[in-house]
C-alpha positions as CSV (number, residue, x, y, z in Angstrom):
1,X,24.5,33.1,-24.7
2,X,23.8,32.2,-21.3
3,X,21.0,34.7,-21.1
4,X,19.5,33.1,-24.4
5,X,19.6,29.5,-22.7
6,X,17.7,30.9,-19.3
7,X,15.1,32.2,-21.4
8,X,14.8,28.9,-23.3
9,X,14.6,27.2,-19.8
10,X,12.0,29.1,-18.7
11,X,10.2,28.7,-21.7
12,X,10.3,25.0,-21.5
13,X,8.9,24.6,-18.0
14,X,6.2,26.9,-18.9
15,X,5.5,24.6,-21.7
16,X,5.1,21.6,-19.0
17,X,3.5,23.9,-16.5
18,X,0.4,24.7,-19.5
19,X,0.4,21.0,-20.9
20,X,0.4,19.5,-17.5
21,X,-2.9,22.4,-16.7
22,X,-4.6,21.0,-19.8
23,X,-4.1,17.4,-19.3
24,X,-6.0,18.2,-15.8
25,X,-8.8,20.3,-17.0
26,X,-9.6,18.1,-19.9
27,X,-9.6,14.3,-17.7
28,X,-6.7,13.6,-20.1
29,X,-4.5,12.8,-16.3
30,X,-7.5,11.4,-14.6
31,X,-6.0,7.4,-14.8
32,X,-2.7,8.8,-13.3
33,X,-4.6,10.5,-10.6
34,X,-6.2,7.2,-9.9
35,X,-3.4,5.7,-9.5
36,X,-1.8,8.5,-7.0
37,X,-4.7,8.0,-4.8
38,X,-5.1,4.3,-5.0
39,X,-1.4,4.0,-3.9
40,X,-2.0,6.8,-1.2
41,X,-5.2,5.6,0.2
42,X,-5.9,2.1,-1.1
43,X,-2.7,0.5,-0.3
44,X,-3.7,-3.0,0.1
45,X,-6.4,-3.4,-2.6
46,X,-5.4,-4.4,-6.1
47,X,-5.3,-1.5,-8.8
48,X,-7.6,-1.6,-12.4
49,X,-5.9,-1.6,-15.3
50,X,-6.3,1.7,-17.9
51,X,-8.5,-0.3,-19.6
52,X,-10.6,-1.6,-16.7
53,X,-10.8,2.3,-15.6
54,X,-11.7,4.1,-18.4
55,X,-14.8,1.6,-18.6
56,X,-15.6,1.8,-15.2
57,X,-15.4,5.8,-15.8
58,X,-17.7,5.8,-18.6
59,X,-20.3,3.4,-17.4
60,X,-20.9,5.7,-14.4
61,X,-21.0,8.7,-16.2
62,X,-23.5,7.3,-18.5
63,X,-25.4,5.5,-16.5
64,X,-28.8,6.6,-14.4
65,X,-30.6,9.8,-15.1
66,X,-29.1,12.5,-17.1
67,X,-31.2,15.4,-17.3
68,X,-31.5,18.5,-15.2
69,X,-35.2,18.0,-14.0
């Protein structure tokens, strides 16, 4: 039994390890990552909401030129 409940363990943070790896390749973690930093480096300032962010995130991604040449 104990054998069977180490491999479950195991199994279980390799699930976290592989969601938490997707979440960062696909943006999904970018707001908490925002937030890391703003805390980190941005102390005194006040924070944008998820709301406020996302927007911001978008508008300058779509904005300006978007072509290759």
């Amino acid at each position: 039994m104990k054998g069977g409940r180490a491999t479950a363990l195991r199994l279980v943070r390799w699930l976290g390890a592989a969601w938490g790896w997707l979440r960062a390749v696909s943006g999904d973690d970018a707001y908490e990552r925002y937030l890391a930093h703003h805390v980190r480096e941005h102390a005194g300032r006040p924070l944008l909401g998820r709301r406020a962010f996302y927007r911001e995130s978008q508008q300058r991604k779509w904005s300006g030129v978007s072509r290759c040449c």
